[in-house]
C-alpha positions in Angstrom: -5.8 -18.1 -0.7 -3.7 -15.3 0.2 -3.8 -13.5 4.1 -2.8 -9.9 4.1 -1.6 -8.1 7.3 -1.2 -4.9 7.4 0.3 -2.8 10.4 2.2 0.4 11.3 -0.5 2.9 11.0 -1.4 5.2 14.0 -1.4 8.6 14.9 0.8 11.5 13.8 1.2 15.2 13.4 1.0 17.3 10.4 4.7 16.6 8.6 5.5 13.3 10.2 6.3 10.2 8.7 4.6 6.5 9.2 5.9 3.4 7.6 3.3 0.4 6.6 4.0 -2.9 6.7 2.3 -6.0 4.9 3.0 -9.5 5.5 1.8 -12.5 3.0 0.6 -15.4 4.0 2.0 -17.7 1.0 5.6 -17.8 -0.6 4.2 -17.3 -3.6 3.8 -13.4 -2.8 7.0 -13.7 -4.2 5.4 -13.4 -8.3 2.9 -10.9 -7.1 2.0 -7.7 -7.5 1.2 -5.4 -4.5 -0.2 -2.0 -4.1 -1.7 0.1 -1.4 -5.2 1.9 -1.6 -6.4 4.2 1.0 -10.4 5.0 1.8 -11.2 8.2 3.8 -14.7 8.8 5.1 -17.6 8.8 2.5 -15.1 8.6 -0.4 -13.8 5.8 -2.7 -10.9 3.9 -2.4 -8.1 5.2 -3.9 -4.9 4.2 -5.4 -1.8 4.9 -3.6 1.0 2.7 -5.0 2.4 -0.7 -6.7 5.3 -2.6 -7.0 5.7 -5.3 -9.6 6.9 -8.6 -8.3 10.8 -7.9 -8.7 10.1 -4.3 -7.5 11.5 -2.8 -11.0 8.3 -1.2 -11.9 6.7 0.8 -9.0 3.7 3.6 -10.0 2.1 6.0 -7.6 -0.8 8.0 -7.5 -0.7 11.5 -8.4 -1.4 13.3 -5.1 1.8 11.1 -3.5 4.1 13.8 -5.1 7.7 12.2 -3.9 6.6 11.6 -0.3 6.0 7.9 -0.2 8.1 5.2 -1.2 7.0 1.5 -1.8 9.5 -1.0 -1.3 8.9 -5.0 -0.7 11.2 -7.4 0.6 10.1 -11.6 -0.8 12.6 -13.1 1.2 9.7 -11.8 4.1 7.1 -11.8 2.3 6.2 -8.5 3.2 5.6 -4.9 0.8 6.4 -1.7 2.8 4.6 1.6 2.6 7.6 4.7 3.9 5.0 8.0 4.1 6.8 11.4 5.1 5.2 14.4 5.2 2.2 14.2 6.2 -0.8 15.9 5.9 -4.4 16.1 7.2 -5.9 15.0 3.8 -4.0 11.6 4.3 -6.1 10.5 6.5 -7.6 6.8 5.8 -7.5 3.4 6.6 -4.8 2.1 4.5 -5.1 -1.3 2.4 -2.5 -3.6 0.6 -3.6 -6.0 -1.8 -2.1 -8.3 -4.4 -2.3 -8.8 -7.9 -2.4 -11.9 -9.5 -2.3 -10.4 -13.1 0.9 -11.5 -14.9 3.2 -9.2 -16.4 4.5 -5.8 -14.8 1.7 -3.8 -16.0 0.0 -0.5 -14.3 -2.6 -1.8 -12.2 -4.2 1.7 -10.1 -7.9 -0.3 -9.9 -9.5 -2.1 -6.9 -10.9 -4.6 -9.1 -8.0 -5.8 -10.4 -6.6 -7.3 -7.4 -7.8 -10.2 -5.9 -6.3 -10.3 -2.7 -6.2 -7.8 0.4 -5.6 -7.3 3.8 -8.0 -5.9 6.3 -6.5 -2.5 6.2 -4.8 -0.1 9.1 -5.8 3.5 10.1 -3.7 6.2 9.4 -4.7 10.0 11.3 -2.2 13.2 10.7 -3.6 15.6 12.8 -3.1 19.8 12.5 
């Protein structure tokens, strides 16, 4: 079994920037794969970003544009979420989960991670 935390979210005006943080549980986050998903009111969860295990593949979803930046560090165990620019539409609570799928494939589903945390609420207000 695998704990998530997530922290870093909070409140911030239209154009500002938030970094996420995620911390493992297990040294074996190490040959994992992470992503974020976010979930705003009433709609599904969606796919924000992944990073394979060595952080040489990283995928994003299409609205991110060039504005957020996953990074992880294994020494801490920990998969970072840098978000600038902010708009309202952002808006969520923001999850990290991890992948035990092997290889450093494009994972953008919920379903195919088996781990996550318990997720942290972003707001970007007008």
């Amino acid at each position: 079994q695998v704990q998530l935390v997530e922290s870093g979210g909070g409140t911030v005006q239209a154009g500002g920037s938030l970094r996420l943080s995620c911390t493992a549980s297990r040294r074996t986050f190490s040959s994992y794969a992470m992503g974020w998903f976010r979930q705003a009111p009433d709609k599904e969860r969606e796919f924000v970003a992944q990073i394979s295990w060595n952080g040489g593949n990283i995928y994003y979803g299409d609205f991110v544009k060039g504005r957020f930046a996953i990074s992880r560090d294994n020494a801490k165990s920990t998969v970072y979420l840098q978000m600038n620019n902010l708009k309202p539409e952002d808006t969520a609570v923001y999850y990290c989960a991890a992948t035990t799928k092997g290889g450093d494939f494009y994972y953008p589903n919920a379903y195919e991670y088996d781990y996550w945390g318990q997720g942290t609420q972003v707001t970007v207000s007008l």
